[in-house]
N, CA, C and O of each residue as an XYZ file, in Angstrom:
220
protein
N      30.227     16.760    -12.660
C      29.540     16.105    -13.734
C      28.049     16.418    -13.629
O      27.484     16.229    -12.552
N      27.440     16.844    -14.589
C      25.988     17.016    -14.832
C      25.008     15.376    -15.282
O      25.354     14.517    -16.093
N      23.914     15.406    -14.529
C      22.928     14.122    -14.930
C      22.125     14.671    -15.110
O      21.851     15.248    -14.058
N      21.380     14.951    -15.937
C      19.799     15.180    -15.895
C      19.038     14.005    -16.244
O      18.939     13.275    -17.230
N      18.419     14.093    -14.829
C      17.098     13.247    -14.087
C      15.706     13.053    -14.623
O      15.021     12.050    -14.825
N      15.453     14.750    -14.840
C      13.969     14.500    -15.196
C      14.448     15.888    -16.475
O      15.552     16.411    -16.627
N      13.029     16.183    -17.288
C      12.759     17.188    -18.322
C      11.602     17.367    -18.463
O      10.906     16.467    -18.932
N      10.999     18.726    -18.053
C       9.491     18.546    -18.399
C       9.483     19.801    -19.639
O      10.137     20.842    -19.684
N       8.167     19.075    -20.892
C       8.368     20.241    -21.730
C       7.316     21.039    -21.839
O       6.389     20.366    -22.291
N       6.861     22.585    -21.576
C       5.563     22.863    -21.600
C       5.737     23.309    -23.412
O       6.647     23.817    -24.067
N       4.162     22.740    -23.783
C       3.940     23.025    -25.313
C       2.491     24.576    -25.269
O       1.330     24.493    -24.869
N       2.923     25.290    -25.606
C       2.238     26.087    -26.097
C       1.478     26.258    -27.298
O       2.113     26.299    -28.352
N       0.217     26.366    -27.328
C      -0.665     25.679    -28.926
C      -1.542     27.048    -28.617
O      -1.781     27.377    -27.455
N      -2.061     27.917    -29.897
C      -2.951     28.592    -30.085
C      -3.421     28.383    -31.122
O      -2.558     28.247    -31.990
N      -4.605     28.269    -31.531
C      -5.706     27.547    -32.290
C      -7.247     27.708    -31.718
O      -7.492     27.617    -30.515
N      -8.045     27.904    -32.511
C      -9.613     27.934    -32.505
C      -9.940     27.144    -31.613
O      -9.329     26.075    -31.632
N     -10.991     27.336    -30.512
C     -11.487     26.806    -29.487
C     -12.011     25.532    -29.935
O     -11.782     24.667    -29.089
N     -12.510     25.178    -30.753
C     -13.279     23.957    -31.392
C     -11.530     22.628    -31.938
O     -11.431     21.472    -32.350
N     -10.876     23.374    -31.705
C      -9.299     22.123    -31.586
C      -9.263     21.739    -30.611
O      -8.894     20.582    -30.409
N      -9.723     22.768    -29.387
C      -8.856     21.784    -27.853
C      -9.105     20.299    -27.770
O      -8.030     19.702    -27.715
N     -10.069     19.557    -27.745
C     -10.389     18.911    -27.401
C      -9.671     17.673    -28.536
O      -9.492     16.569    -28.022
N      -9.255     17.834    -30.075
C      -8.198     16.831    -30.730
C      -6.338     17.097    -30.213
O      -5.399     16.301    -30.210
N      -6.431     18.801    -29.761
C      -4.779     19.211    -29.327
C      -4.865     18.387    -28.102
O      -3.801     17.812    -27.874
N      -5.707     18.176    -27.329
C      -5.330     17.207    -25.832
C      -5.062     15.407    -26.025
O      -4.382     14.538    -25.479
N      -6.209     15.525    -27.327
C      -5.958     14.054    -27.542
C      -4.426     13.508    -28.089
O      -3.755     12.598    -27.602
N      -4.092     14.411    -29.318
C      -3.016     13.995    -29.624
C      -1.901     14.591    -28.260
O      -1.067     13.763    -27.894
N      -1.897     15.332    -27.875
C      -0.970     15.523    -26.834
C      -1.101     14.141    -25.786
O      -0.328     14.182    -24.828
N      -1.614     13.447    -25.836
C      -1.665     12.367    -24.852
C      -1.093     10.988    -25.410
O      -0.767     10.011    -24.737
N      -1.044     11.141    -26.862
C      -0.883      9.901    -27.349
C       0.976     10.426    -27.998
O       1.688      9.446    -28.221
N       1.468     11.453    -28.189
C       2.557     12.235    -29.338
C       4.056     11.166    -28.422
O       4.964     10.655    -29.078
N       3.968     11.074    -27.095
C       5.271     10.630    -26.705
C       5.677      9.112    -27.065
O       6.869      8.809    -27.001
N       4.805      8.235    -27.409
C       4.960      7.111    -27.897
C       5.320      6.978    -29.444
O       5.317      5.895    -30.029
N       5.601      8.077    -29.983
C       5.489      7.993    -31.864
C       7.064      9.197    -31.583
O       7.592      9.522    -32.647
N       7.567      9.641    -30.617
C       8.807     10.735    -30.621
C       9.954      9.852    -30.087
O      10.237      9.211    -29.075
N      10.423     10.129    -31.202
C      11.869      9.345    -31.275
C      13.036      9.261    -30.524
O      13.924      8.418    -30.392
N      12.656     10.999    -29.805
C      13.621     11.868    -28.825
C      13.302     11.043    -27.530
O      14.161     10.327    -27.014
N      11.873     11.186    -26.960
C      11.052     10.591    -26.125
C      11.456      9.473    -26.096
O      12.165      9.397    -25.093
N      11.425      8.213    -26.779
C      11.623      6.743    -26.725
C      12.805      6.556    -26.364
O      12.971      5.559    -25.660
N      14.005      7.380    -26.680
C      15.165      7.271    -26.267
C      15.682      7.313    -25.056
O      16.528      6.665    -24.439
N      14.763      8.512    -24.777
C      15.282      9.326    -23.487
C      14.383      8.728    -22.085
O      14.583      8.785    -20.871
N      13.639      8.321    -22.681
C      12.698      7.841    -21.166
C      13.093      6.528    -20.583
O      12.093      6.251    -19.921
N      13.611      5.928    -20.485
C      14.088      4.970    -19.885
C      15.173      5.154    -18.951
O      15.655      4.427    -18.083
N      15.393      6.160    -19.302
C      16.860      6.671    -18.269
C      16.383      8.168    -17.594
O      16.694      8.397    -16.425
N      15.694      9.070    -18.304
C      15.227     10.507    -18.008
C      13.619     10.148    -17.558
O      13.084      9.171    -18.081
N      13.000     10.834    -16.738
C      11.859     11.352    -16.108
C      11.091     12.254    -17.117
O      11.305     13.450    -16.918
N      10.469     12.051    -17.881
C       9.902     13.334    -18.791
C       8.590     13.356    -18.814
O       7.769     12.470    -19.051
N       8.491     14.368    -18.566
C       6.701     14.700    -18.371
C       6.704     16.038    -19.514
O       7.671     16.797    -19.571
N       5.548     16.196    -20.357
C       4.409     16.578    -20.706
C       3.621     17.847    -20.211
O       3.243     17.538    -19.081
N       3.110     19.338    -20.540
C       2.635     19.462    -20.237
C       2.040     21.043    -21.512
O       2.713     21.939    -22.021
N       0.561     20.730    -21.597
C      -0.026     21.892    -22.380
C      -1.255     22.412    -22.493
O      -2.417     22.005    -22.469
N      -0.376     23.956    -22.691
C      -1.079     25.188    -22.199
C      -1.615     25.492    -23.788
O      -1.017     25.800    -24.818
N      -3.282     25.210    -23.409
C      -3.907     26.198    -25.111
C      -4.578     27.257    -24.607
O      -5.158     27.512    -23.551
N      -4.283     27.985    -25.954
C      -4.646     29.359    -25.832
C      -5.925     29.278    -26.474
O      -5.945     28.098    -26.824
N      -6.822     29.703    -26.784
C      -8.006     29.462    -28.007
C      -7.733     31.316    -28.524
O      -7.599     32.376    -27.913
N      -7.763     30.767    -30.390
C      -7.489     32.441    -30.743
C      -8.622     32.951    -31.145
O      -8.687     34.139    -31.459
């Protein structure tokens, strides 16, 4: 039988250097408003994690 424990998701964002700083904000606040997230975290380990590119 399979459990999965934890899930981490890396998000990849490329966008103009002058975004990073609203892409981190909303990346900090996005797991409380995801439907997938609210479900799953109480039982799953899920972490967060993102890589910007500036284009």
């Amino acid at each position: 039988m399979l459990v999965i424990r934890r899930i981490h998701v890396r998000m990849s964002l490329r966008a103009p250097a002058e975004h990073q700083v609203t892409a981190e904000r909303v990346h900090g606040m996005f797991a409380k408003f995801c439907p997938v997230y609210r479900s799953l975290h109480p039982a799953v380990a899920i972490t967060t994690e993102l890589v910007f590119r500036p284009s």
